[in-house]
C-alpha positions as CSV (number, residue, x, y, z in Angstrom):
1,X,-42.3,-9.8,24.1
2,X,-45.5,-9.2,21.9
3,X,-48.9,-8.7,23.9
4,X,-51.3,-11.2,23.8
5,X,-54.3,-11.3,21.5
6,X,-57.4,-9.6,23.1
7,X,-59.9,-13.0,22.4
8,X,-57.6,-14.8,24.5
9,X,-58.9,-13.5,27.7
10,X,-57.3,-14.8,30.7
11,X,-57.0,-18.8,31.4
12,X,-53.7,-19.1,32.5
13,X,-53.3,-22.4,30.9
14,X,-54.0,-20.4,27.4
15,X,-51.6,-18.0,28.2
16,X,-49.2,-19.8,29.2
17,X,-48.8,-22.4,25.9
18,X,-48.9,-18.8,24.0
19,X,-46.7,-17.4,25.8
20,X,-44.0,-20.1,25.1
21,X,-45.1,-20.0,21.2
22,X,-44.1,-16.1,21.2
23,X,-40.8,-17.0,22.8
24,X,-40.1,-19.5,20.7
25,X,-41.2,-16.8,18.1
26,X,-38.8,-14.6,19.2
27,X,-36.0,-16.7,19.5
28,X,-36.4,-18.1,15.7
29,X,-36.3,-14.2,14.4
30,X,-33.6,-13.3,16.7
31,X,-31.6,-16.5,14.8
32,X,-32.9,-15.3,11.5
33,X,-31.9,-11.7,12.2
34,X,-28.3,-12.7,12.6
35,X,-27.8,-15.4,10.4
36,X,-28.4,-13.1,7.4
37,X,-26.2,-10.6,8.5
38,X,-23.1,-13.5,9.2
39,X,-23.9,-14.8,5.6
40,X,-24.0,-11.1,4.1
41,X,-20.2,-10.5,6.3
42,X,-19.0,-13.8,5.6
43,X,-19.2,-12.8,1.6
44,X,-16.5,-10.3,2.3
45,X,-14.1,-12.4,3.8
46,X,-14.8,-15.3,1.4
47,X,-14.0,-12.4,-1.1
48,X,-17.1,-12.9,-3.2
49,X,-18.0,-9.2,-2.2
50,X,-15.9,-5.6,-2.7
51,X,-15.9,-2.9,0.0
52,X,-17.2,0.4,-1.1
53,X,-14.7,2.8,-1.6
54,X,-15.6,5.1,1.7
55,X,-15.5,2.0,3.3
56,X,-13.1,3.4,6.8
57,X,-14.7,6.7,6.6
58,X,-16.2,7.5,10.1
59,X,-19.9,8.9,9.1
60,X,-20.0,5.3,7.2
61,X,-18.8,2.4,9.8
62,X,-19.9,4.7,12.6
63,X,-23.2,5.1,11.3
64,X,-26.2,2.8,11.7
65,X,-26.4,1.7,8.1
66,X,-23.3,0.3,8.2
67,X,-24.5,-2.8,9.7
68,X,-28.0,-2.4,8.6
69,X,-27.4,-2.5,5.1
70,X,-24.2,-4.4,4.4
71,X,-23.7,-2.2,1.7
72,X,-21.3,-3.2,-1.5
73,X,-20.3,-3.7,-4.7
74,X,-23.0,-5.3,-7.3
75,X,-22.3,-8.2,-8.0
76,X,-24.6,-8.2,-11.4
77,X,-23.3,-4.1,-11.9
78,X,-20.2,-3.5,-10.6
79,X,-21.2,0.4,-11.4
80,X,-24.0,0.0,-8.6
81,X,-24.3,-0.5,-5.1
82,X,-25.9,-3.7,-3.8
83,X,-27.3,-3.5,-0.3
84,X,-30.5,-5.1,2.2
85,X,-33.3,-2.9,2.7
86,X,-34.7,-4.6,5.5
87,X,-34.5,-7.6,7.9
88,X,-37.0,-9.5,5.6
89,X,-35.2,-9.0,2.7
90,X,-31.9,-10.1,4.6
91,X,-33.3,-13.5,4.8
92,X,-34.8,-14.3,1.2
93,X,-31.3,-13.2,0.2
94,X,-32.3,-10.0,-1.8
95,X,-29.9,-7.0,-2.2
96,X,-31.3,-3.9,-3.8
97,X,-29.2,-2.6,-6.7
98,X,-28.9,1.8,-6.4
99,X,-26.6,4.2,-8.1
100,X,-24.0,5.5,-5.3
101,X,-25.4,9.2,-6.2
102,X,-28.7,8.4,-4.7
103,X,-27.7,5.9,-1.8
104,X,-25.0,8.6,-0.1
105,X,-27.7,11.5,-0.9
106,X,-30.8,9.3,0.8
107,X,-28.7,8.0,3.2
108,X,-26.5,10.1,4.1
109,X,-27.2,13.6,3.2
110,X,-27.3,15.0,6.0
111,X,-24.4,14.6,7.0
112,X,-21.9,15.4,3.6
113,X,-22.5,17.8,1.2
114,X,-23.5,17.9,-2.2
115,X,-19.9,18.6,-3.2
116,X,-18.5,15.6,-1.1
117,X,-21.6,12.9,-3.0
118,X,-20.1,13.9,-6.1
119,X,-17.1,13.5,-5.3
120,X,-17.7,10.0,-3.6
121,X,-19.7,9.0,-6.7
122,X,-17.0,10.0,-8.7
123,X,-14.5,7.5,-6.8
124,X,-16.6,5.0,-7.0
125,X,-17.6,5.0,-10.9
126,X,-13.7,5.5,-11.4
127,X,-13.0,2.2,-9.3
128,X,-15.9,-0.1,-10.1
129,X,-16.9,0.9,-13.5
130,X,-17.4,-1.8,-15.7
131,X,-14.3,-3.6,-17.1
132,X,-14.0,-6.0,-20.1
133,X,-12.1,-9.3,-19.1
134,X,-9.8,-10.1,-21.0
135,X,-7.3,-13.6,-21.2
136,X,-3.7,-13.8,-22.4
137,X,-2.7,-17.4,-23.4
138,X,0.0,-17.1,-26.4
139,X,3.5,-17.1,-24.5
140,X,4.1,-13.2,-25.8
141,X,1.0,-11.9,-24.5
142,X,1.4,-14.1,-21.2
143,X,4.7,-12.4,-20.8
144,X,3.9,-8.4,-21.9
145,X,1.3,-8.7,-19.4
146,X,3.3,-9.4,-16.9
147,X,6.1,-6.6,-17.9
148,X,3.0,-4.4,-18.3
149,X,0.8,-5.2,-15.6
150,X,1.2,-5.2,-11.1
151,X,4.4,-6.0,-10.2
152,X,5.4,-9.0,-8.6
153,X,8.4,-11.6,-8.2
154,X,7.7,-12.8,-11.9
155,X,7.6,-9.2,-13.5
156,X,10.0,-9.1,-16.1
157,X,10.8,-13.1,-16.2
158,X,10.5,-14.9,-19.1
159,X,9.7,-18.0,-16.9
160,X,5.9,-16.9,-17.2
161,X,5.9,-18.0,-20.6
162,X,5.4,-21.8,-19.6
163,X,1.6,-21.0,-19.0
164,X,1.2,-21.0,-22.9
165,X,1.0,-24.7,-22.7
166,X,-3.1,-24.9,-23.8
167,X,-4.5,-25.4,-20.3
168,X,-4.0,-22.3,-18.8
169,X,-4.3,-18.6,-18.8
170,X,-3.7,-15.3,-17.5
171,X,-7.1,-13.2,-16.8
172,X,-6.7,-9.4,-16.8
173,X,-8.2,-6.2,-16.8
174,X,-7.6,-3.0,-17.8
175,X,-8.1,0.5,-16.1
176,X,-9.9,3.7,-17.7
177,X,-5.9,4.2,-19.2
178,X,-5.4,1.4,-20.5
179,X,-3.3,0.1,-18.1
180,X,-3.1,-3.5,-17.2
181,X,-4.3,-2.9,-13.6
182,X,-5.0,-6.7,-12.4
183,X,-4.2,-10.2,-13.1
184,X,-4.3,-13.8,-11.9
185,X,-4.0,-17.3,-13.3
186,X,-6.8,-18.9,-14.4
187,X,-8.4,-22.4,-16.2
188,X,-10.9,-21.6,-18.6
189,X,-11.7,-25.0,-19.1
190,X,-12.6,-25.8,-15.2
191,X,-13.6,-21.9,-14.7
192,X,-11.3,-21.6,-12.0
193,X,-9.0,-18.5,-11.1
194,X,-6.4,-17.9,-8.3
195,X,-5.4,-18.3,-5.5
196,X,-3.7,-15.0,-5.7
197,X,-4.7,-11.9,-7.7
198,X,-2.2,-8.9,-8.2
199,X,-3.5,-5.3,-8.4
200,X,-7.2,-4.4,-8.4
201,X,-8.3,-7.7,-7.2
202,X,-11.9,-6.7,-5.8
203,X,-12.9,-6.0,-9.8
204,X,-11.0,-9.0,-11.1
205,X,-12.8,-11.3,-9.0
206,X,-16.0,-9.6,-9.2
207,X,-15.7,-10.0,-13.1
208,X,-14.8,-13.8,-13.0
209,X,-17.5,-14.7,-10.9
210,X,-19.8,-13.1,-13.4
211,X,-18.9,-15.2,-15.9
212,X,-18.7,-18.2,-13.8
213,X,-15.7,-18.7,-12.6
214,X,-14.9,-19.9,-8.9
215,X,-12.0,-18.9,-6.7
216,X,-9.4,-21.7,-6.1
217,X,-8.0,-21.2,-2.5
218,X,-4.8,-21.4,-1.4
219,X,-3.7,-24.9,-0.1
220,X,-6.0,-26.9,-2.1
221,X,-4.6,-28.5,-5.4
222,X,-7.3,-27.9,-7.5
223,X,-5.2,-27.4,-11.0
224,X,-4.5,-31.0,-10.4
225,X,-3.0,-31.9,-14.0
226,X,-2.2,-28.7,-15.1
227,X,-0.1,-27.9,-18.2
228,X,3.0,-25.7,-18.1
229,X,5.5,-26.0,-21.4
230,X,8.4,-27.6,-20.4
231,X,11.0,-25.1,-21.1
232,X,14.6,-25.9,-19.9
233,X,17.4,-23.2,-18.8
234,X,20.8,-24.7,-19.0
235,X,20.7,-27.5,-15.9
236,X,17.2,-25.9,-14.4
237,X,14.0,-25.9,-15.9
238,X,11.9,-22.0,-16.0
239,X,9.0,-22.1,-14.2
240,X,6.8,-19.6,-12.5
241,X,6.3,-18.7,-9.1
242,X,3.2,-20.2,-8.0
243,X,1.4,-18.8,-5.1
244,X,-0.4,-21.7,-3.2
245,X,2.2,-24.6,-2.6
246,X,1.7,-26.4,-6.0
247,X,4.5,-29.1,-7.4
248,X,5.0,-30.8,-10.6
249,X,6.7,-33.3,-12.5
250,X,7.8,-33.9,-15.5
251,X,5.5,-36.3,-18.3
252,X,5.7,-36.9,-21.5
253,X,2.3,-37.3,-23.7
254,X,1.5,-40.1,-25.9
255,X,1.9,-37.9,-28.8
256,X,6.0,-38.1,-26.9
257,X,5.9,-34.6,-26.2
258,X,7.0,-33.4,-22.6
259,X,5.4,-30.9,-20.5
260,X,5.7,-29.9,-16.4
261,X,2.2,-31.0,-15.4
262,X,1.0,-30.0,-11.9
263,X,1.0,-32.5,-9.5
264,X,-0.1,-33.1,-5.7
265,X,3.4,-34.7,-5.1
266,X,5.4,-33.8,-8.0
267,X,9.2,-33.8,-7.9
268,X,9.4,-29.9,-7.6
269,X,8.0,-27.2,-6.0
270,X,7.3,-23.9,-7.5
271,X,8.0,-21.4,-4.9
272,X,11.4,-20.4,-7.3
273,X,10.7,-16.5,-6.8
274,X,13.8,-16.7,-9.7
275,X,11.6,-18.7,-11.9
276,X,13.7,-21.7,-12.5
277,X,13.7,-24.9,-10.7
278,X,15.6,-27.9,-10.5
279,X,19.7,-27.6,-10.4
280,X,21.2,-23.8,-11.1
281,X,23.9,-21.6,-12.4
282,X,26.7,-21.6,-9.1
283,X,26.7,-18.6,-6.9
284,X,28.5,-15.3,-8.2
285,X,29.8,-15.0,-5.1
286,X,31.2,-18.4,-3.6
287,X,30.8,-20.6,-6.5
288,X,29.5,-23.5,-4.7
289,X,26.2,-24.8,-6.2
290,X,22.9,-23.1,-5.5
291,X,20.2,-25.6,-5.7
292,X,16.7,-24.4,-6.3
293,X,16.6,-21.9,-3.4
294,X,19.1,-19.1,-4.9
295,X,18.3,-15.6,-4.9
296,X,19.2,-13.5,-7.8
297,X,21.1,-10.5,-7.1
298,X,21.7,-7.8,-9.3
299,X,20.8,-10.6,-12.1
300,X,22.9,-12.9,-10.8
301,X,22.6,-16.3,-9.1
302,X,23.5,-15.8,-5.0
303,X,23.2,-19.0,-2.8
304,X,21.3,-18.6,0.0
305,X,24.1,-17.8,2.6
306,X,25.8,-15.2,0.5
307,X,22.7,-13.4,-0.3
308,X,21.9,-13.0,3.7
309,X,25.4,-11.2,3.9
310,X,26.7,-9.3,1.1
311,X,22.9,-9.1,-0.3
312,X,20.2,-6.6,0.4
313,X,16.3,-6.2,-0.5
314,X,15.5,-3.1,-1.9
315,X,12.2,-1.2,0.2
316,X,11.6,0.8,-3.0
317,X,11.4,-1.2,-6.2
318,X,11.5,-5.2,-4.3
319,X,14.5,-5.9,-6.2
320,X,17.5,-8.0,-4.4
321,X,21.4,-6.0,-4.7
322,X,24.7,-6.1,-3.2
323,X,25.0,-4.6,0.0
324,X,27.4,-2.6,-1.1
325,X,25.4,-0.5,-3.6
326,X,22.6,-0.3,-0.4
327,X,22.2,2.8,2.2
328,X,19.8,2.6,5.1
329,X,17.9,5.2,5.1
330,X,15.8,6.6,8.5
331,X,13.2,8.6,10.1
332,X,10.4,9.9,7.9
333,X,6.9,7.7,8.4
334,X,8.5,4.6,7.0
335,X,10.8,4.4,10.0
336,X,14.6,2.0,8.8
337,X,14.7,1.2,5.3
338,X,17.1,-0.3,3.0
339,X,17.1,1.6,-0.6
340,X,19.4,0.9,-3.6
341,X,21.2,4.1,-5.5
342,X,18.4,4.7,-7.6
343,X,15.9,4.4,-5.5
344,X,17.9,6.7,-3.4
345,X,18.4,9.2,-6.3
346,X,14.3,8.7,-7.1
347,X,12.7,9.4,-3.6
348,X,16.2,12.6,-2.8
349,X,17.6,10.8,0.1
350,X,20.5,13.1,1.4
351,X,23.2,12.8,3.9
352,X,22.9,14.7,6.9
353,X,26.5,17.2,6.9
354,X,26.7,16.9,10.3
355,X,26.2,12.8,11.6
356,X,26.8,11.4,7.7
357,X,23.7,9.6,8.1
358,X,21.1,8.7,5.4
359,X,17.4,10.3,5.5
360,X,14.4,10.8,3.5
361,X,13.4,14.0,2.1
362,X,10.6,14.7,5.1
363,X,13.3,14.9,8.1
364,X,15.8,17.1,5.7
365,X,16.2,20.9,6.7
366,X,18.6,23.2,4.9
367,X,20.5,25.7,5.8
368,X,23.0,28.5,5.2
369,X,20.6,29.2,2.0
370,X,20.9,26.0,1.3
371,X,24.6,25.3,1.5
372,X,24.8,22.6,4.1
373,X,21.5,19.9,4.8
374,X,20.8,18.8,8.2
375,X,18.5,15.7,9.6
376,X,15.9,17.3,12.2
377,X,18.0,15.7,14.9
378,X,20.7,17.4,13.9
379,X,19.4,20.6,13.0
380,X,17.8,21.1,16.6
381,X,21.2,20.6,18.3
382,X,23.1,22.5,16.4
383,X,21.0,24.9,14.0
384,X,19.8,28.6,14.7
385,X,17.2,31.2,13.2
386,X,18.7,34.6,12.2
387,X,16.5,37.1,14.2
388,X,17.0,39.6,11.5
389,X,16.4,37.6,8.4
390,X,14.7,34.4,10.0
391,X,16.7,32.0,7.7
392,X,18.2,29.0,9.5
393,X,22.0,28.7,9.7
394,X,24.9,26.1,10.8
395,X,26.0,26.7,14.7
396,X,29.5,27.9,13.5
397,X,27.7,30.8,11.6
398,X,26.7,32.8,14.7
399,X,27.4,36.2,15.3
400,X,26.6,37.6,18.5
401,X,25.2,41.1,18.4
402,X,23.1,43.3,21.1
403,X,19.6,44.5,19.6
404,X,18.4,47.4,23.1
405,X,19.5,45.4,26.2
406,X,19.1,41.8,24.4
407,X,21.7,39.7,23.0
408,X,20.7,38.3,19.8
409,X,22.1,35.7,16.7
410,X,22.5,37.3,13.3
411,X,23.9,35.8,10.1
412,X,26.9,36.5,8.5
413,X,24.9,38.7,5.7
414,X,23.0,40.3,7.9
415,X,26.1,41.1,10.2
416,X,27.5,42.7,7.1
417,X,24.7,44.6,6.3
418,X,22.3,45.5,9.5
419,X,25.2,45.6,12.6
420,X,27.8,48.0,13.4
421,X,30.1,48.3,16.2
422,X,29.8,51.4,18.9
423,X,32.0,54.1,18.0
424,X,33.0,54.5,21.5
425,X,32.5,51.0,23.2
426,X,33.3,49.0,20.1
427,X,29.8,46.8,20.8
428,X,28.3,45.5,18.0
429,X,24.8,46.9,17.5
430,X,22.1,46.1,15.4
431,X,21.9,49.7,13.6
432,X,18.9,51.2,14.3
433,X,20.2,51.1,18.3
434,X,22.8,53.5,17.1
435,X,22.8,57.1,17.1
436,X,25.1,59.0,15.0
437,X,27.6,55.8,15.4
438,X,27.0,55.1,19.4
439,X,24.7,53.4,21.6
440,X,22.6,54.4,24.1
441,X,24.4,53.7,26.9
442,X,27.6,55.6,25.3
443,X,25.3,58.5,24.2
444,X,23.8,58.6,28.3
445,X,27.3,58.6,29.5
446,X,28.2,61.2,27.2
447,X,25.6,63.6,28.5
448,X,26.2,63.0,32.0
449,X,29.8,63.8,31.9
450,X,29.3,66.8,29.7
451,X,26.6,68.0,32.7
452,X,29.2,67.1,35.2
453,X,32.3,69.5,33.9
């Protein structure tokens, strides 16, 4: 607690009433001091603010700026970082735009290196540089930037198209390559985006809140009369996936055309990750109708129940295939996964020689200069190291020679080339242990007999 003022002097009833004001005091910064810093948190999780890209390091979180300054992407610069320089400036709300050069070199250069800042600043221009936002609403461009762009259930279906209906649009950006690198769905005329962006969401969002545009969380219908082109396939309708539990129904305009307008309790849900709703194609499998909740499989329609057993999901590219055309693959860091034969022929599974089974590249040894591949299980149980050569071999490939008074493994090669038997014992000999075609022990008996006669 603060000493009292020197003109007080010493009535106890004056000190008293100000000692009670400087608690209260004390109390009412102690609630500012933290209620700035939950507001400044709470920004990240409401996902109005982007980490910086050294976010996990350990001489950032484990330093004391990391709570001091609440450091992160400017909002009003995405090239700059934003933080609070001091408790005061916590509570009028004020963040303090720097370049990422000078923050980690003011901050924090003592403990990285000039080499490791530039680097750093390099990252971060790379990620956060600024992006030009950019809207797709014609039904070709809604659909290339889908093909193009992160991958998701609805990358490569046509069923994406039905945002072309005038209300809405797909928001993107695009990376230093010209790559589509993030997208969501947006309404410009309500200047509302979500719930879900795919890729580099941090710069997305950042760059739709600068132009005014609010998030539009999951679970609340807030495109509430919402557009999509009514575009029938056959008995179902195509529509896209929609990530936040929205419905619609069909209605028909007073001009008499008919569009799928989003609705709190419309007639159907679009959670099709197929991109069709209503009734479907049959199963390829059973042929008993599908309903909405089939599961396309190698491009065609699988009910539910088929799908869980003669159907599985791809760990590599996220596509659906017959079991059949699956191998689990295991070990490695990824632990069990399931991989279709390309994925398997992209990523060099192999089969273990020995136990048949599948495994990634990381727990593959060869051996036998490369004539037989063993999984590390394997290969410790029944696997050896040539002492002459030091390549591996199979178990079967032994030979058992004597090297001085040791018994050692060689190769067939090196057997060949490097060991010859004992002209009198017939022991195999690695051949530097032979002398003129015998071994020491032959050569010692040798002697002693010739001394004896």
């Amino acid at each position: 607690m603060s000493e009292l003022p020197d003109h007080v002097g010493h009535d106890p009833a004056v000190t008293s009433m100000l000692s009670v004001e400087l608690c209260r005091a004390c109390e009412w910064d102690r609630r500012e001091f933290y209620a700035w810093r939950n507001r400044e948190w709470g920004r990240f999780g409401a996902g109005e603010y982007a980490p910086l890209p050294w976010e996990n390091e350990n001489w950032f979180y484990g330093s004391r700026y990391y709570n001091e300054h609440i450091a992160h992407v400017s909002l009003k610069n995405p090239g700059l970082i934003a933080y609070t320089q001091s408790s005061k400036k916590g509570q009028a709300d004020i963040q303090t735009p720097i370049k990422p050069g000078r923050y980690l070199t003011k901050y924090f250069g003592d403990v990285l290196t000039f080499d490791e800042i530039t680097s750093w600043s390099r990252v971060f221009s790379e990620t956060f540089c600024d992006v030009e936002l950019k809207f797709a609403v014609e039904a070709d461009d809604i659909e290339e930037v889908y093909l193009k762009g992160p991958r998701s259930c609805m990358k490569g279906c046509d069923s994406v198209r039905a945002y072309a209906a005038g209300d809405l649009a797909i928001a993107y950006i695009e990376n230093c390559r010209g790559e589509i690198s993030a997208r969501t769905v947006c309404w410009p005329a309500k200047k509302i985006f979500g719930p879900r962006l795919y890729g580099d969401e941090f710069r997305l969002r950042g760059r739709l809140m600068r132009e005014g545009y609010t998030w539009a969380s999951a679970g609340r219908s807030q495109y509430e009369g919402a557009k999509l082109t009514l575009i029938r396939n056959g008995s179902a309708i195509a529509a896209p996936y929609w990530d936040g539990n929205e419905r619609a129904t069909i209605e028909a305009t007073i001009e008499g055309d008919a569009y799928l307008v989003l609705r709190e309790d419309g007639e159907f849900a679009l959670d099709g990750q197929h991109g069709l709703i209503g009734e479907v194609d049959p199963c390829a499998r059973c042929g008993d109708g599908t309903g909405e909740d089939y599961i396309t499989v190698d491009d065609e329609p699988f009910c539910t129940t088929c799908a869980s057993e003669y159907a599985n999901y791809c760990d590599g590219c996220s596509e659906t295939t017959r079991r059949e055309g699956t191998i689990v693959i295991t070990g490695g860091n990824c632990g069990e996964v399931w991989l279709c034969e390309g994925c398997c022929e992209f990523n060099g599974v192999f089969s273990c020689d020995r136990c048949g089974e599948s495994y990634q590249q990381d727990y593959r040894l060869c051996t036998d200069e490369g004539n037989k591949e063993l999984c590390l299980a394997c290969a410790e149980d029944h696997s050896w190291t040539c002492a002459l050569c030091d390549e591996i071999f199979y178990a079967e490939d032994k030979r058992e020679v004597r090297e001085g008074s040791d018994c050692i493994g060689v190769c067939a090669p090196c057997h060949i080339a490097h060991t010859s038997p004992c002209s009198a014992c017939q022991t195999e000999f690695v051949n530097s242990d032979l002398f003129y075609g015998d071994c020491d022990d032959c050569v010692e008996n040798a002697k002693e007999e010739e001394r004896a006669s």
